[in-house]
TORVEXPA-841549 format. One record per residue (C-alpha): residue number from 0; residue in three letters; x, y, z. Coordinates in steps of 0.02 Angstrom, whole numbers, always signed. Each point is the difference from the previous one (the first is absolute). Layout:
N
- NUM/ALA/X/Y/Z .
...
end
This chain:
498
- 0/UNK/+23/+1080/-1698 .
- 1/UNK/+92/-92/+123 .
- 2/UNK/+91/+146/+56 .
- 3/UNK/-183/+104/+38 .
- 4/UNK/-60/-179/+90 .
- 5/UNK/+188/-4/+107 .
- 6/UNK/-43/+179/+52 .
- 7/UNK/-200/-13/+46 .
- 8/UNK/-108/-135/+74 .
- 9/UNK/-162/-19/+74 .
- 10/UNK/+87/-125/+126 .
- 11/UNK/+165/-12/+73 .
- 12/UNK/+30/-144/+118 .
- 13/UNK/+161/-12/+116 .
- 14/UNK/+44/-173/+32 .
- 15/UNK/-19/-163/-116 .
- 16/UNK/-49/-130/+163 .
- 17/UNK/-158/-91/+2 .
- 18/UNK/-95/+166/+81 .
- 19/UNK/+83/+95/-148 .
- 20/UNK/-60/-108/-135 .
- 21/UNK/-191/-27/+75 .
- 22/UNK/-1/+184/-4 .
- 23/UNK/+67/+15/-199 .
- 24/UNK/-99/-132/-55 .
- 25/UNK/-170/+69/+87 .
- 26/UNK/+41/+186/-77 .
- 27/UNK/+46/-94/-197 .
- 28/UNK/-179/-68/+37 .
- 29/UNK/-82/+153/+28 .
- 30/UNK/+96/+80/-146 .
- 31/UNK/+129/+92/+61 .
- 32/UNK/+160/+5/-75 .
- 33/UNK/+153/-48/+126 .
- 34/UNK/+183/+14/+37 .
- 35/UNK/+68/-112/+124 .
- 36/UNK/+153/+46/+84 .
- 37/UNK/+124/-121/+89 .
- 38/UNK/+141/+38/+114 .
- 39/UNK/+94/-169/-44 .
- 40/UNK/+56/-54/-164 .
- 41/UNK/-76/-155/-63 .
- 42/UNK/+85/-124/+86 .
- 43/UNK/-56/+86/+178 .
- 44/UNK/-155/+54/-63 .
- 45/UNK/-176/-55/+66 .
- 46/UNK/+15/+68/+199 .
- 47/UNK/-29/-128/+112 .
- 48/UNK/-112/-99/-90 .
- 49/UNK/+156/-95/-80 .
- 50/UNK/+54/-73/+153 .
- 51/UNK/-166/-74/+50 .
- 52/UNK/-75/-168/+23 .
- 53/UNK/-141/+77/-95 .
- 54/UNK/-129/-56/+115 .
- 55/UNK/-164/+115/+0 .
- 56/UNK/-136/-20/+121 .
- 57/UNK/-184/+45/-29 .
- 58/UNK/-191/-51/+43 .
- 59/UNK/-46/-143/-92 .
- 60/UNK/-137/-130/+27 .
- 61/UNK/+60/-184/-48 .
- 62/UNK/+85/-77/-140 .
- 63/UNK/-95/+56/-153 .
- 64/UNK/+54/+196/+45 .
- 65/UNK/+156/-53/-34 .
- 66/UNK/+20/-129/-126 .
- 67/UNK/-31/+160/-137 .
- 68/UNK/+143/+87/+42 .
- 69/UNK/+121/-165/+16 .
- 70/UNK/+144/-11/-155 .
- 71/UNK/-34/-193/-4 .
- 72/UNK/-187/-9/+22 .
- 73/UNK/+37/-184/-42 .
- 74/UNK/+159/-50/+136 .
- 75/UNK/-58/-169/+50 .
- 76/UNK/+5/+55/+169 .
- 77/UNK/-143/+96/+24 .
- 78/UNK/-146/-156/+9 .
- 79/UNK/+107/-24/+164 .
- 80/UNK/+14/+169/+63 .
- 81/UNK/-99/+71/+140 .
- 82/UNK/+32/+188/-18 .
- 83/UNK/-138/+28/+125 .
- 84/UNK/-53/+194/+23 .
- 85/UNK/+59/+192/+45 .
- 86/UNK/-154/+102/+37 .
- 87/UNK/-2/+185/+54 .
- 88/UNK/-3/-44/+168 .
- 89/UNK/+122/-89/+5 .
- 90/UNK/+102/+127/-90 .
- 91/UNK/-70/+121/+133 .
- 92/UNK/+52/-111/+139 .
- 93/UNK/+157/-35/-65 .
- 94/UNK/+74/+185/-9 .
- 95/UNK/-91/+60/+173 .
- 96/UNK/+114/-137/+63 .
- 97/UNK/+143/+117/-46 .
- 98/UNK/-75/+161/+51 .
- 99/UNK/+42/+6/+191 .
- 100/UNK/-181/+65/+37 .
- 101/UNK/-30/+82/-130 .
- 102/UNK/-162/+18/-104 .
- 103/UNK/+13/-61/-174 .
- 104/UNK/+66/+144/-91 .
- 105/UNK/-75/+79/-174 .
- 106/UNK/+130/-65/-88 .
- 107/UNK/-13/-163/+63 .
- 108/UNK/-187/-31/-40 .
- 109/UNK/+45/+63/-200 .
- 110/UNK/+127/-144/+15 .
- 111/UNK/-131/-121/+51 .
- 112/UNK/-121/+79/-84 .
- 113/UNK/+77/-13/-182 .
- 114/UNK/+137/-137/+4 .
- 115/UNK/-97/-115/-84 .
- 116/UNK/-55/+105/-132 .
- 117/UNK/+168/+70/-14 .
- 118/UNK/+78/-187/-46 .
- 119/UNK/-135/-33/-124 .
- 120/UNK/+42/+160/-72 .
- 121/UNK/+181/-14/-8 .
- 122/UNK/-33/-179/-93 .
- 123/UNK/-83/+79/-128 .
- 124/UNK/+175/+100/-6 .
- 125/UNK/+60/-160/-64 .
- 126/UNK/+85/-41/+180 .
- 127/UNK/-26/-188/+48 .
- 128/UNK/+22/-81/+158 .
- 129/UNK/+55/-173/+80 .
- 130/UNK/-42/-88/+146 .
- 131/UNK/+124/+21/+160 .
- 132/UNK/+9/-198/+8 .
- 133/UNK/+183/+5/+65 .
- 134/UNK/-29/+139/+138 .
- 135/UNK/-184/-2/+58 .
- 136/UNK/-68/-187/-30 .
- 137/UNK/+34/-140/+90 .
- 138/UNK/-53/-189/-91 .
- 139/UNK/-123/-74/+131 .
- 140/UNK/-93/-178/-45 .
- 141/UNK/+67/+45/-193 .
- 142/UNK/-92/+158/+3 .
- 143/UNK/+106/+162/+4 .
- 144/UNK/-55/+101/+138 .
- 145/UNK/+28/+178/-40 .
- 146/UNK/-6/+100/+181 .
- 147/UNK/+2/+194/+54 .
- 148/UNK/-120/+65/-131 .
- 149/UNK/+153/+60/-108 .
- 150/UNK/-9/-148/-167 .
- 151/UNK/+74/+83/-158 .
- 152/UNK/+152/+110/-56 .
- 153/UNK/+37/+52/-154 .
- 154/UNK/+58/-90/-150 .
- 155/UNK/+210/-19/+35 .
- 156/UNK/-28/+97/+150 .
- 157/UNK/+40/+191/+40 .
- 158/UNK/+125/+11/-168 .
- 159/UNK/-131/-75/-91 .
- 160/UNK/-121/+105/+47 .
- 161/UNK/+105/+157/-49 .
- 162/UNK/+44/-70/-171 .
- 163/UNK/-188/-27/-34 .
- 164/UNK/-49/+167/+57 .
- 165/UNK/+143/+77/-102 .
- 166/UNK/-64/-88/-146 .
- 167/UNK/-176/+48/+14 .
- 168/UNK/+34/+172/+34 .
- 169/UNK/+119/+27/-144 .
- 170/UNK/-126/-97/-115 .
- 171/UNK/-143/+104/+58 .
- 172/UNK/+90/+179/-50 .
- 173/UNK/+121/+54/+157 .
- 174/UNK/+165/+39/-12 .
- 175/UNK/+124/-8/+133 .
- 176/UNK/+175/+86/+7 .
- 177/UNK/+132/-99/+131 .
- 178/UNK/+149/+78/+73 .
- 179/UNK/-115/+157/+23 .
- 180/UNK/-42/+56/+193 .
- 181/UNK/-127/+117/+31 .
- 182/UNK/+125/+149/+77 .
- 183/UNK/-151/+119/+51 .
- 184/UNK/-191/+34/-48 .
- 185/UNK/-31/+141/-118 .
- 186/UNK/-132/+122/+96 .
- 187/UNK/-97/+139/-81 .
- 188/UNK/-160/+98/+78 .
- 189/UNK/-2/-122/+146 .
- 190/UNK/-12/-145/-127 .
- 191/UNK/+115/-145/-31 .
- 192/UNK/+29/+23/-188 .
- 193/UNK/+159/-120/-22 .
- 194/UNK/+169/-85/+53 .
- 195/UNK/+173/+27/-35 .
- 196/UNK/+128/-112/-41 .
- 197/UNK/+172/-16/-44 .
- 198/UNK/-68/-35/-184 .
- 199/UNK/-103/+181/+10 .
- 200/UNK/-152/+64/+64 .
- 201/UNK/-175/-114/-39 .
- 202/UNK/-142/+90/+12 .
- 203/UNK/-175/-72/+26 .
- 204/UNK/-147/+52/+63 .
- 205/UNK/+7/-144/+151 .
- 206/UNK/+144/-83/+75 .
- 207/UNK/-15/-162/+104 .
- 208/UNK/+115/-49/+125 .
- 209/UNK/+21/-191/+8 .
- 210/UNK/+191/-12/+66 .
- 211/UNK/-4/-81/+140 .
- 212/UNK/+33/+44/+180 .
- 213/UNK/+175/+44/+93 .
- 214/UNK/+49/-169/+47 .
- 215/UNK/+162/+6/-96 .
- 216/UNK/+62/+176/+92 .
- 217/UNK/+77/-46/+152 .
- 218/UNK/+2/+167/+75 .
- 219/UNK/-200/+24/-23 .
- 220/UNK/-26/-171/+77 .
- 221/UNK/+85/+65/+164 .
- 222/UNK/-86/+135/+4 .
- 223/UNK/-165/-70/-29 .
- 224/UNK/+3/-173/+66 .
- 225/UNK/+161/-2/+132 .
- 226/UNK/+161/-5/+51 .
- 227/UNK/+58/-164/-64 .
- 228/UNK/-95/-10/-167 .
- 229/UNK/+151/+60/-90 .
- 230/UNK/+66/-166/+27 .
- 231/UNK/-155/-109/-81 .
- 232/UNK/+36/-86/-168 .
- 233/UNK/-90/+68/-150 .
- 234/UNK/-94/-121/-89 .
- 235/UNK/-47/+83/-168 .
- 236/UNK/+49/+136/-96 .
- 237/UNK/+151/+115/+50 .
- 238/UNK/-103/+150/-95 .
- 239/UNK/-148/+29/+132 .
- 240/UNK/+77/+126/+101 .
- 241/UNK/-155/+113/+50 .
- 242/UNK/+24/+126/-152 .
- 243/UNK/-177/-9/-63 .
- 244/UNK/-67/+31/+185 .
- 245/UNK/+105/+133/+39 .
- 246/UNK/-39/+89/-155 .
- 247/UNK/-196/-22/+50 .
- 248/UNK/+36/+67/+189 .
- 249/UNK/+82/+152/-88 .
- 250/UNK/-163/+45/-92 .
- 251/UNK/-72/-29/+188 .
- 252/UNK/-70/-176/-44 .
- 253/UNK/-85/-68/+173 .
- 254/UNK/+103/-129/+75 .
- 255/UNK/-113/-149/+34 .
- 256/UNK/+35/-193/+84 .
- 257/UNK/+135/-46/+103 .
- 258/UNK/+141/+47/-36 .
- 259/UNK/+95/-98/+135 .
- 260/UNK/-61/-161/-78 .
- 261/UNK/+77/-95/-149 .
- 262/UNK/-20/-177/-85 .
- 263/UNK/+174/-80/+69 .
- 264/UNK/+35/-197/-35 .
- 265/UNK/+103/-124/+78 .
- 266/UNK/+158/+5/-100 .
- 267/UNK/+159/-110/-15 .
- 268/UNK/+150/+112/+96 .
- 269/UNK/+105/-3/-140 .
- 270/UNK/-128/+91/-107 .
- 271/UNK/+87/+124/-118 .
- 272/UNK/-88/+158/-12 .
- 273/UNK/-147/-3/-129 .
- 274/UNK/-4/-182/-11 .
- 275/UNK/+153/-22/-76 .
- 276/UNK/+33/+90/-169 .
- 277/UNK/+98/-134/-56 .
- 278/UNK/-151/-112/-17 .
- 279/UNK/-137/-20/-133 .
- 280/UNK/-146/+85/+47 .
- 281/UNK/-99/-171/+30 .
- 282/UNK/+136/-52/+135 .
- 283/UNK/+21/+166/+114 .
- 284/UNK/-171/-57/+118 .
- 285/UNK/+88/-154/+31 .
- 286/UNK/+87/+79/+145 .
- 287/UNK/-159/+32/+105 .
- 288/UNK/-23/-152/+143 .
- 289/UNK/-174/-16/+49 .
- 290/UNK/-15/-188/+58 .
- 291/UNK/+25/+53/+166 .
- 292/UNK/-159/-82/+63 .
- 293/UNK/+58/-167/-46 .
- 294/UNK/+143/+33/+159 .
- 295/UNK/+70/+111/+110 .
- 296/UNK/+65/+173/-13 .
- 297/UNK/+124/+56/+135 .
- 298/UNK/+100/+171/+20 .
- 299/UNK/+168/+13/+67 .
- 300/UNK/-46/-17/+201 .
- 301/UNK/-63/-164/-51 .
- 302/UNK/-182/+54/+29 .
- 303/UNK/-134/-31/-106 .
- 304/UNK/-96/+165/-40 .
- 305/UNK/-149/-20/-111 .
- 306/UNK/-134/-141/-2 .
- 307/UNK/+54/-87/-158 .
- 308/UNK/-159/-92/-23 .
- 309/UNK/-114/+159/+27 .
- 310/UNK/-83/-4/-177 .
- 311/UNK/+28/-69/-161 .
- 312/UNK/+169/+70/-62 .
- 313/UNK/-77/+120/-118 .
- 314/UNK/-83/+104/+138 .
- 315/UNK/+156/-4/+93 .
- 316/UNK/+144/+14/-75 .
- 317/UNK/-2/+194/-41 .
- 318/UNK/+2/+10/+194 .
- 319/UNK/+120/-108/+54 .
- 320/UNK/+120/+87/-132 .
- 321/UNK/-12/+152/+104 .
- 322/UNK/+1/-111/+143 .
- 323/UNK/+169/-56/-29 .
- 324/UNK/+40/+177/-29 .
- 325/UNK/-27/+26/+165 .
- 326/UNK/+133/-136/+83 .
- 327/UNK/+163/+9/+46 .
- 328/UNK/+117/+39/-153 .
- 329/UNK/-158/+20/-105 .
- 330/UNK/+48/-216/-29 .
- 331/UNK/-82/-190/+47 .
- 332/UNK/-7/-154/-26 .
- 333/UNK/-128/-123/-87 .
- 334/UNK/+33/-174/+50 .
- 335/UNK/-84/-144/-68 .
- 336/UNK/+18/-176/+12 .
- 337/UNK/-22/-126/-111 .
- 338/UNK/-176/-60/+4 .
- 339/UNK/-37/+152/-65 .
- 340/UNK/+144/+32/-147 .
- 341/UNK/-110/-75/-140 .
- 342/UNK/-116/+160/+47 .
- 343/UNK/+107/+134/-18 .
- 344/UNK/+6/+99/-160 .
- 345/UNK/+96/+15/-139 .
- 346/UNK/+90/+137/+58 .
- 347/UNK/+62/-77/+162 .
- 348/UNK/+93/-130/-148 .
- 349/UNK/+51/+182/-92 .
- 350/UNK/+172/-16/-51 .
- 351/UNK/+44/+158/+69 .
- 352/UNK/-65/-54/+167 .
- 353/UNK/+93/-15/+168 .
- 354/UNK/-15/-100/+137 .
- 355/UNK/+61/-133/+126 .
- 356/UNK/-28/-165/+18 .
- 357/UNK/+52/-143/+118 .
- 358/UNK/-58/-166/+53 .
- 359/UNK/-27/+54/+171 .
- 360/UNK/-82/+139/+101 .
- 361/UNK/+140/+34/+66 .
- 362/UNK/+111/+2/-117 .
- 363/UNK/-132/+139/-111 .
- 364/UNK/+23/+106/+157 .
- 365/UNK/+187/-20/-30 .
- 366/UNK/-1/+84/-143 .
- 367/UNK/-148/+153/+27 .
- 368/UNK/+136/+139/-1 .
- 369/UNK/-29/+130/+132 .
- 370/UNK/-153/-91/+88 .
- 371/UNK/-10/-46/+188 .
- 372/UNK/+24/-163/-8 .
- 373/UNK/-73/-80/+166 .
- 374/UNK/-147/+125/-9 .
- 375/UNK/-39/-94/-162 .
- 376/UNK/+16/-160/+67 .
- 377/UNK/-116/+42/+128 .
- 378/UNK/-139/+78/-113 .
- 379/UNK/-17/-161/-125 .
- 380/UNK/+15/-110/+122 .
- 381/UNK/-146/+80/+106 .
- 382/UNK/-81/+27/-153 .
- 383/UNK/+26/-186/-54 .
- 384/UNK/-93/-57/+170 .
- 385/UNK/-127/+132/-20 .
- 386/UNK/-62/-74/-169 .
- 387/UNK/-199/-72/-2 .
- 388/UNK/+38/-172/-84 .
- 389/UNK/-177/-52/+31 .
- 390/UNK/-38/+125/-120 .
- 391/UNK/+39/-42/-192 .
- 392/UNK/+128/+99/-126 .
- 393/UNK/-127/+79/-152 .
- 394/UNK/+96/+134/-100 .
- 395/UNK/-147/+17/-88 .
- 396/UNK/-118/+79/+139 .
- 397/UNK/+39/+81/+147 .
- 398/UNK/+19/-170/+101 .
- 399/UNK/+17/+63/+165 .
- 400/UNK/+125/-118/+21 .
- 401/UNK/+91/+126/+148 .
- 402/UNK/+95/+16/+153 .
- 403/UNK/-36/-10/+180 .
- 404/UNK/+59/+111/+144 .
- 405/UNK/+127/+121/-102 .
- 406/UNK/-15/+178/+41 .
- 407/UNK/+5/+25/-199 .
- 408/UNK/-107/-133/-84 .
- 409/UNK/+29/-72/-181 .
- 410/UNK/-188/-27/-30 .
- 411/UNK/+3/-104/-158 .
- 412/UNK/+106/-145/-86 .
- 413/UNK/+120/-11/+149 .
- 414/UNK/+93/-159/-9 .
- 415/UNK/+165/-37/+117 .
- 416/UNK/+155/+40/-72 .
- 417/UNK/+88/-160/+27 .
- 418/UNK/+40/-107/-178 .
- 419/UNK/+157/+28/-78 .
- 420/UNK/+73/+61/-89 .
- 421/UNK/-45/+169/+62 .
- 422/UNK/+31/+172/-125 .
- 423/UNK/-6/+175/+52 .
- 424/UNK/-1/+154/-116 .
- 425/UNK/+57/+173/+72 .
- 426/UNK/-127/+132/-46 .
- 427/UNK/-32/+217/+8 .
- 428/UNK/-150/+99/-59 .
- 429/UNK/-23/+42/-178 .
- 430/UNK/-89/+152/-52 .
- 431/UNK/-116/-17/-130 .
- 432/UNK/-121/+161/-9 .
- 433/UNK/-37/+143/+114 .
- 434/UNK/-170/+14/+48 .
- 435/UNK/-25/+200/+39 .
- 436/UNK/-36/+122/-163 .
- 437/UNK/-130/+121/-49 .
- 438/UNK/-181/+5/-3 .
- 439/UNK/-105/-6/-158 .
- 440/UNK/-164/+41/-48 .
- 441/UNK/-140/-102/-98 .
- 442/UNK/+100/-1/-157 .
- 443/UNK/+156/-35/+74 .
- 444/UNK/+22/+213/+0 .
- 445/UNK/+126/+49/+144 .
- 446/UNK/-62/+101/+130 .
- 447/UNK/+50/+152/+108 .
- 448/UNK/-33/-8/+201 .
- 449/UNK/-137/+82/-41 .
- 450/UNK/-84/-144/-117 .
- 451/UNK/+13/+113/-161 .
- 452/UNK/+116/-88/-125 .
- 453/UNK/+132/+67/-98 .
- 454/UNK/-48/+44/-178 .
- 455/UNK/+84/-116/-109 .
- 456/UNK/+105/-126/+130 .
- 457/UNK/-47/-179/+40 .
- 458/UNK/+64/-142/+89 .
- 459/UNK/-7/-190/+11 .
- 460/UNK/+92/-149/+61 .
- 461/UNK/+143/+27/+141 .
- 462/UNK/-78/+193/+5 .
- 463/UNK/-142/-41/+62 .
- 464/UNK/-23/+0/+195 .
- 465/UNK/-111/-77/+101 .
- 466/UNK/-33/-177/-73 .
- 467/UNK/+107/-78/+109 .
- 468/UNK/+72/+25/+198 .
- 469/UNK/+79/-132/+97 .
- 470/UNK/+13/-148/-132 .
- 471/UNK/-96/-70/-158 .
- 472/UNK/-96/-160/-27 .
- 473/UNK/+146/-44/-158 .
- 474/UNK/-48/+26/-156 .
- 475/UNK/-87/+169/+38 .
- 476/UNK/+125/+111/-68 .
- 477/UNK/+13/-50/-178 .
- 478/UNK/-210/+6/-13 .
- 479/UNK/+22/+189/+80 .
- 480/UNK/+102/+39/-122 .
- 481/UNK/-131/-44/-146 .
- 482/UNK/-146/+67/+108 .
- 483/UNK/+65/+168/+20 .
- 484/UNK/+107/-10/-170 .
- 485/UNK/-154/-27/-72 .
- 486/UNK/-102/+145/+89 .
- 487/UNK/+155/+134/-37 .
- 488/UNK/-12/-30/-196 .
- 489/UNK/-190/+2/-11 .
- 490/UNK/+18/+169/+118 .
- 491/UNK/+141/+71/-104 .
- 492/UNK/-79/-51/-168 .
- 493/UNK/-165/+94/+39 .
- 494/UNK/+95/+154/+46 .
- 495/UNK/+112/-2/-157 .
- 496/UNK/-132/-24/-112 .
- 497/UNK/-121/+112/+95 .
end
């Protein structure tokens, strides 16, 4: 018996992330029976979703739309929590900001559309969530002040949330075979009837592609995003190098998105590759530095190149990853002083974390290997005069505490750097996902350039294009994944079963 199931399926999924597991657990649902199959062996398993924060953002209207879905409906916390709201418009709003012009795409009104259906959902998956008190509150008049419409993440964040989904897909009938990459698609009368593997050929009778983009392939991201890229840090898993996409463009999948755009985070310098193998899963994110608002960012001319207090970090810092990208040596600086130390993360107090620190301005500048050191005098101490005092410091609104007369503003929480001692943490771009893919239909079917879709073949997560272009409100990605997860294994379901 187990040999027959090893050898047939009505569902084969490629990939065991977040986007893999929505779309297994939606096709169990509907009956089908399903194979997962996973790259990595367990210890690497789970995509990208591993190396997350586990943050998920979605429509919701006030506190009691999200009080169901909390693991500790009872944390004393909550009778002085103002979670406030995330409507669709806001949502909307949000990702046009990102677009460059354009319209809100398809894909991006089925995000809106369905993320908050697609949490409740994925709670009833057994999947519980916490809220971000550390990253997106501040306490305010002993109220905790939660800010940017993203509020919850996932029970012990983005490894959490894969053991959960793991557990609830094995408990609900799946199987899932690690150490096994999907080598090729099995193809018969025009129809995608299978996989193989290094374990042997799987037949089924649909096969879902959930494994990720090409952000670990180095080569694809120069020739897709630019010269340069092959330099960026990888943030997640070494295993998503573009194989499921390139199979699909084979079968003459439409591309769809942009696939010049990617999701790329500030990240310490001294980032190993992947986040650091070394590490427990839980510790690998702590490398990203987003508290860049809070201070300064300079590049190695001394200049300052991005208005650090554009947004709230979460809608920025996917574009000031790329940003940084873009300077000299593909390296700056984030300096801080320290009124504003108690603020920073946990990861800036990561034990893996470098940076300088000195008692004096001048003596930080000392030490900022390979940075034009008058320039940067210059540009924090016209910043430091430039500074609104009249205006007062709120981290918990856009305060429009900004500057005056600079020729690049920092529009919110700008506060002089001038109170010792001062701390300043070298920093590249970090590639986290790529944002171009395929396009899919209804049912999360793949389609041709010419809108058919090809029997058998479907797509979610990473391989789907056009949810996101120059940037994502954070949060988005991880609530695309379970959207269009979600979509794929109803789609692929229905077809198995007929």
């Amino acid at each position: 018996m187990q040999e027959r199931r090893a050898e047939s399926w009505d569902v084969v999924v490629v990939g065991s992330g977040n986007a893999a597991m929505s779309a297994g657990l939606a096709a169990l649902e509907r009956g089908a029976s399903v194979l997962m199959i996973e790259k990595a062996e367990p210890d690497l398993a789970g995509g990208n979703t591993a190396y997350t924060a586990g943050a998920m953002r979605f429509v919701y209207q006030g506190n009691d739309d999200l009080i169901p879905l909390l693991a500790d409906p009872e944390d004393a916390r909550l009778p002085r929590t103002d979670f406030g709201a995330y409507t669709a418009e806001t949502f909307e709003s949000d990702l046009l900001g990102f677009n460059d012009g354009r319209p809100l795409s398809r894909e991006q009104r089925i995000l809106i559309d369905e993320s908050g259906a697609a949490l409740r959902w994925l709670s009833t998956q057994g999947v519980k969530f916490e809220p971000i008190y550390s990253r997106q509150s501040f306490e305010k008049d002993g109220r905790f002040v939660f800010w940017g419409g993203l509020t919850l993440a996932t029970h012990d964040e983005g490894f959490g949330l894969a053991r959960a989904e793991l557990e609830a897909f094995t408990k609900a009938g799946g199987e899932i075979r690690y150490g096994c990459p999907a080598t090729g698609l099995i193809v018969e009368a025009d129809r995608v009837v299978g996989v193989e593997t290094p374990q042997g050929a799987f037949r089924a009778k649909a096969v879902i592609l959930a494994c990720g983009g090409f952000e670990s392939n180095p080569e694809l991201r120069t020739r897709f995003i630019g010269e340069g890229w092959d330099k960026a840090r990888v943030r997640g898993t070494p295993h998503n190098r573009g194989d499921g996409l390139e199979m699909a463009l084979a079968l003459g999948a439409k591309p769809h998105g942009f696939y010049g755009g990617c999701h790329a985070t500030p990240m310490d310098l001294h980032t190993p590759d992947y986040g650091n193998l070394g590490l427990p899963h839980g510790e690998r994110k702590h490398y990203r530095k987003i508290c860049y608002f809070l201070g300064l960012m300079l590049n190695a001319d001394g200049q300052r190149f991005v208005d650090e207090g554009k947004n709230f970090r979460n809608y920025t810092y996917a574009q000031f990853g790329r940003s940084i990208m873009e300077q000299p040596g593909h390296v700056a600086w984030q300096i801080f002083d320290a009124k504003v130390d108690h603020l920073l993360y946990s990861e800036y107090r990561f034990h893996d974390a470098h940076f300088v620190e000195a008692d004096t301005l001048d003596g930080l500048l000392d030490k900022l290997d390979g940075i034009d050191r008058a320039a940067a005098k210059r540009t924090i101490t016209n910043f430091n005069a430039a500074v609104d005092d009249t205006v007062p410091f709120d981290p918990t609104i856009k305060d429009g505490r900004g500057t005056k007369g600079l020729p690049l503003p920092k529009s919110n929480w700008a506060q002089a750097i001038e109170t010792g001692p001062f701390k300043a943490y070298p920093v590249t771009g970090g590639i986290t996902f790529t944002y171009g893919g395929v396009e899919v239909g209804e049912g999360g079917g793949v389609r041709r350039e010419d809108g058919s879709e090809i029997p058998g073949l479907y797509a979610c997560g990473e391989m789907v294009g056009g949810v996101f272009f120059n940037g994502y409100p954070g949060g988005s990605g991880l609530t695309s994944g379970v959207v269009f997860g979600r979509r794929a294994g109803y789609g692929a379901a229905a077809a198995a079963r007929g």
